[in-house]
C-alpha positions in Angstrom: 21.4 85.1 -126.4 22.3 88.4 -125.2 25.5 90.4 -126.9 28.0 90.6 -123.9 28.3 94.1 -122.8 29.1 92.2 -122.4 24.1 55.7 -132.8 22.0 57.5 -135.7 19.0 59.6 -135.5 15.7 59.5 -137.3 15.6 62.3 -139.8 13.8 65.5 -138.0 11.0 66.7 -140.1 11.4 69.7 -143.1 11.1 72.7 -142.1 9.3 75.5 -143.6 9.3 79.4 -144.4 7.5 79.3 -140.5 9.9 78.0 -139.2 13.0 80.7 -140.0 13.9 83.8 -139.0 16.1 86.3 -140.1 19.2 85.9 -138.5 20.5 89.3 -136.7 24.1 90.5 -136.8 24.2 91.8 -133.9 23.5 89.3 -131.8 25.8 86.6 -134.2 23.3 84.8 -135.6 24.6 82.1 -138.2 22.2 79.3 -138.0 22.9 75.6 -138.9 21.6 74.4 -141.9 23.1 71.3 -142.4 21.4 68.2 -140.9 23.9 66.0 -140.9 26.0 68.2 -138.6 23.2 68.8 -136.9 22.6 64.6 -136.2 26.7 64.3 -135.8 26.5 67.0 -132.8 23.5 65.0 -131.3 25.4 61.9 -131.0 28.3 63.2 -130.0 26.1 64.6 -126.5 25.4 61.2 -126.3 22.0 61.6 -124.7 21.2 58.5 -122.2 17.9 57.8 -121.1 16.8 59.6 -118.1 19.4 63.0 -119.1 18.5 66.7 -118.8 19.9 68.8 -121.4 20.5 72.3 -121.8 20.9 73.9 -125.0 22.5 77.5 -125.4 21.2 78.8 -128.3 18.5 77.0 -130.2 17.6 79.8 -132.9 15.7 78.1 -135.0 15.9 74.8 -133.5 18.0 72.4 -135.6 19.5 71.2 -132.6 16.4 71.0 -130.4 14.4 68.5 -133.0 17.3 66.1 -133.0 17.1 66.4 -129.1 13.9 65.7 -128.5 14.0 62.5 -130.7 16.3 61.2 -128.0 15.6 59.4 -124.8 16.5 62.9 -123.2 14.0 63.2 -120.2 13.9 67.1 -119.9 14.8 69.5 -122.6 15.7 73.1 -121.6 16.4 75.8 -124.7 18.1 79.1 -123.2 17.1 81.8 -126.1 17.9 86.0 -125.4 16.5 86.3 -129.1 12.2 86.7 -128.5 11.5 86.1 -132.5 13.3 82.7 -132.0 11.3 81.8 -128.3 8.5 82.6 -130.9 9.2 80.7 -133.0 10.4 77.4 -130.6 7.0 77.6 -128.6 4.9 77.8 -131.8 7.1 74.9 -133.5 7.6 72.4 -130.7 4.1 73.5 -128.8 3.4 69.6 -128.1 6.7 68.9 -126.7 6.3 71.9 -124.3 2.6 70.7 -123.4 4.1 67.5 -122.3 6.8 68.7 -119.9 9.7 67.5 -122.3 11.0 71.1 -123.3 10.8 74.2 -121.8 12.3 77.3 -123.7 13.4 80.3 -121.6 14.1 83.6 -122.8 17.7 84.9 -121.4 21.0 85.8 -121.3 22.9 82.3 -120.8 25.1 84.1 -118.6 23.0 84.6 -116.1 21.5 81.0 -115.6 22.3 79.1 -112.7 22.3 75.6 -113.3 20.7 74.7 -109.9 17.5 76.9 -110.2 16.6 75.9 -113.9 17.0 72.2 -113.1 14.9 71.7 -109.7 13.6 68.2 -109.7 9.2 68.9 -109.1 9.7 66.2 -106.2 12.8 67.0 -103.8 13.2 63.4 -102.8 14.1 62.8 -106.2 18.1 63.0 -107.4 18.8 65.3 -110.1 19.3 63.8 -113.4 22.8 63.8 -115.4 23.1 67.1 -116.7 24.5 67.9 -120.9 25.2 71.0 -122.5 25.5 71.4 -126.1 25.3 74.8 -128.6 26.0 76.2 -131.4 26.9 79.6 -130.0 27.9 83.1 -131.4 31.5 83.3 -131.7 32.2 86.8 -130.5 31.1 85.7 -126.8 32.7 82.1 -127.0 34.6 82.5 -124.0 32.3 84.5 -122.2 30.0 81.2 -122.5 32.9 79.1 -122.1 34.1 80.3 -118.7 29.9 80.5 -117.7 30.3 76.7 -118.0 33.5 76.1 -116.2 32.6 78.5 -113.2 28.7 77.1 -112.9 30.4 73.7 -112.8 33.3 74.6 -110.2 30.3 76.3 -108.0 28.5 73.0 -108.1 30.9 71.2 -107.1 32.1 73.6 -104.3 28.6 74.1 -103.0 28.4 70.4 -102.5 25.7 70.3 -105.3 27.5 68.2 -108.0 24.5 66.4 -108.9 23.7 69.8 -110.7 27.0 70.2 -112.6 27.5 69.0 -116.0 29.1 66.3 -116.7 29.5 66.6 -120.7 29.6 69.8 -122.4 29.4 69.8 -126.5 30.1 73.3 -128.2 30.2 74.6 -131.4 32.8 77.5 -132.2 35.2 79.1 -134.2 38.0 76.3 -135.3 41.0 78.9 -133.6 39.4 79.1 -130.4 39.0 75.2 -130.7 42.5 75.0 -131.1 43.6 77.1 -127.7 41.5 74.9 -126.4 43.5 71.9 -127.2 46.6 73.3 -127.2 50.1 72.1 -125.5 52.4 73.7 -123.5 55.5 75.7 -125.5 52.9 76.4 -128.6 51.6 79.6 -129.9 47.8 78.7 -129.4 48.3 77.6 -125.7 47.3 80.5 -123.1 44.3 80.9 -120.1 41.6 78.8 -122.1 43.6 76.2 -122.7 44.6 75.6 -119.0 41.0 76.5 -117.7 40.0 73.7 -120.6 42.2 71.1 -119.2 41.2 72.1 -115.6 37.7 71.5 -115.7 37.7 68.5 -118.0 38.7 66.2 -120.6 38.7 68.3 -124.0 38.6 66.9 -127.4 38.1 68.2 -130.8 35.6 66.1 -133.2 35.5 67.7 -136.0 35.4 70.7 -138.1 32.3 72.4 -139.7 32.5 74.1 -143.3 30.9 78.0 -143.5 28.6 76.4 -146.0 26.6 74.4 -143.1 25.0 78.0 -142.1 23.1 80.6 -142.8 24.3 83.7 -143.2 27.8 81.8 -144.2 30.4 82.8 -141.7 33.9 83.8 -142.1 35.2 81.4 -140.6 35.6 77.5 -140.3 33.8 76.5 -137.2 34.5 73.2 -135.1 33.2 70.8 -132.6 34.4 70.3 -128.7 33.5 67.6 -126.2 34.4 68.4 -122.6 33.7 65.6 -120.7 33.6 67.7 -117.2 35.7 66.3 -114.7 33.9 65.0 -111.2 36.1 65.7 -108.7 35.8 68.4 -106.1 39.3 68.5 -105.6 39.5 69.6 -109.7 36.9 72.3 -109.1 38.6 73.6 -106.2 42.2 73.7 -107.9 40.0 75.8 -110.9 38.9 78.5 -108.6 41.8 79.2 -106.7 44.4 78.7 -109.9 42.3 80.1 -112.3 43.4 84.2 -111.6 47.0 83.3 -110.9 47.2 81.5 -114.9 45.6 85.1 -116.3 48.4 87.1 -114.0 51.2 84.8 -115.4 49.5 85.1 -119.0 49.0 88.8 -119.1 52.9 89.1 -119.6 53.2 85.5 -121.3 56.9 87.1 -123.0 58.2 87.2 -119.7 59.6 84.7 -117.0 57.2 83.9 -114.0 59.3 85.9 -111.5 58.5 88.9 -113.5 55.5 88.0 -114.5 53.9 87.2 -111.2 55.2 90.4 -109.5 52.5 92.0 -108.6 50.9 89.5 -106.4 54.3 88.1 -104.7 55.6 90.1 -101.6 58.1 92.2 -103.1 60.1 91.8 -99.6 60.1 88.3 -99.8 60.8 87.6 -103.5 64.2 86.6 -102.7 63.2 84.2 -99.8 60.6 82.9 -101.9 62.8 82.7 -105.0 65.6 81.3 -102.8 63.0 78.4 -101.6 62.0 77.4 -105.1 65.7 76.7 -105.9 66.3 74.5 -103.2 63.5 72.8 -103.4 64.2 72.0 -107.5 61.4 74.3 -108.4 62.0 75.9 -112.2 59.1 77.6 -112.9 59.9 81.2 -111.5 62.5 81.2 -114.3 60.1 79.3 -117.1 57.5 81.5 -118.8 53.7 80.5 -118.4 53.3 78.8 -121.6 55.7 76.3 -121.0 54.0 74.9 -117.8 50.8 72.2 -117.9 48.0 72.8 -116.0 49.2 71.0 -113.3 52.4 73.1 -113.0 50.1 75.6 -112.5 48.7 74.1 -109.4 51.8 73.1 -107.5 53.0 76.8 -108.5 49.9 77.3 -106.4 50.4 75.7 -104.0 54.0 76.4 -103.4 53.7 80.2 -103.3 50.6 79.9 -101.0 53.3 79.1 -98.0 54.5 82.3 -97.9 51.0 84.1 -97.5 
């Protein structure tokens, strides 16, 4: 991928000195080693037969073997590094041949969901969509919120049969944390919220540095979102989503202060004045102690005076 300038499964087979590369720094290469983390990762996608899958990030394709040994029905690797499409198409040639895999050389970033899944006959229904990866910590988020926003434009679009419906993600064990973080804790801020938006979070487990290669500095963990399917959940992401980084930005102070630059100055005291008779604290709360669903009848409320 590119630098942002942004159940039980059958053993995969050994590889060999042809089937490594060297990882590169800068573009956070730490590749998994460790099969059993590899197999644990794969069940916890859960592939069901008839599932498309993308994975961000194959490398050297750890991940991929386990996935094709699955009753996944089409296997899509999104690789910015060429050395590792190389090596993909060279090591899983008969997969490709057969329709199973494809391996595409990008940025993650830019995929849309919709064009790289097209089903060959239209009549056909897309086919439940998973993500999983093992992805380069530095750009976490930036993957993270690709996922939450391609999901939330599915659903807008009235294309939900293209969103994903499970997402499984391997990062750095802090970021893990924001992610499941509660309201009125120190870890709790924008991810966590966008998190609990979009789906159902949960952390499996945690990954030692010795499971990769180059060993990083840092524990690493595993997260299931199991994406939500409502439209209605989607649309409260979108239109939420920038008011949560305005209240955050000045997360020390209370929301009337913190939200001052996008409420009408001349109508802070109506609008202040409303909220109290109406039993509504959170103009004198600060963002972290709200849920995500404060967040959304904060929304709501000060859209009635727009």
């Amino acid at each position: 991928m590119k630098p942002r300038h942004r159940t039980a499964f059958p053993q995969a087979a050994a590889s060999t000195s042809s089937d490594r590369i060297a990882p590169r720094k800068d573009l956070g290469q730490n590749f998994l080693r460790d099969p059993n983390i590899a197999r644990n990762i794969v069940r916890d996608v859960d592939v069901q037969a008839g599932d498309s899958v993308l994975e961000i990030g194959p490398g050297e394709g750890a991940l991929t073997a386990l996935l094709l040994e699955t009753s996944v029905r089409e296997l899509v690797a999104v690789e910015y590094d060429a050395r590792a499409v190389e090596l993909l198409t060279k090591r899983f040639s008969a997969e490709i041949a057969s329709g199973r895999l494809r391996v595409v050389q990008s940025d993650v970033l830019a995929v849309r969901l919709d064009e790289v899944f097209v089903p060959s006959n239209p009549a056909l229904v897309h086919s439940p969509l998973k993500i999983v990866g093992n992805i380069p910590y530095y750009i976490t988020s930036d993957i993270l919120f690709w996922v939450f926003d391609e999901w939330a434009r599915l659903h807008i679009s009235n294309n939900a049969a293209s969103a994903p419906t499970k997402t499984v993600i391997m990062m750095q064990k802090e970021v893990a944390q924001r992610i499941a973080a509660k309201p009125r804790t120190k870890d709790y801020g924008i991810l966590s919220i966008a998190s609990q938006l979009v789906s159902e979070p949960k952390l499996l487990f945690q990954v030692s540095p010795h499971c990769f290669f180059p060993q990083p500095n840092v524990t690493s963990a595993v997260v299931a979102f199991q994406m939500k399917s409502e439209r209605e959940a989607a649309e409260a992401y979108r239109t939420v989503h920038p008011l949560v980084r305005t209240a955050f930005n000045q997360r020390r102070k209370v929301l009337s202060n913190a939200l001052s630059s996008i409420l009408q100055k001349e109508r802070l005291p109506e609008i202040l004045h409303a909220a109290e008779e109406r039993g509504i604290s959170y103009f004198r709360q600060r963002a972290e102690e709200l849920t995500p669903q404060d967040f959304v009848r904060l929304y709501d409320f000060i859209r009635e005076f727009r």
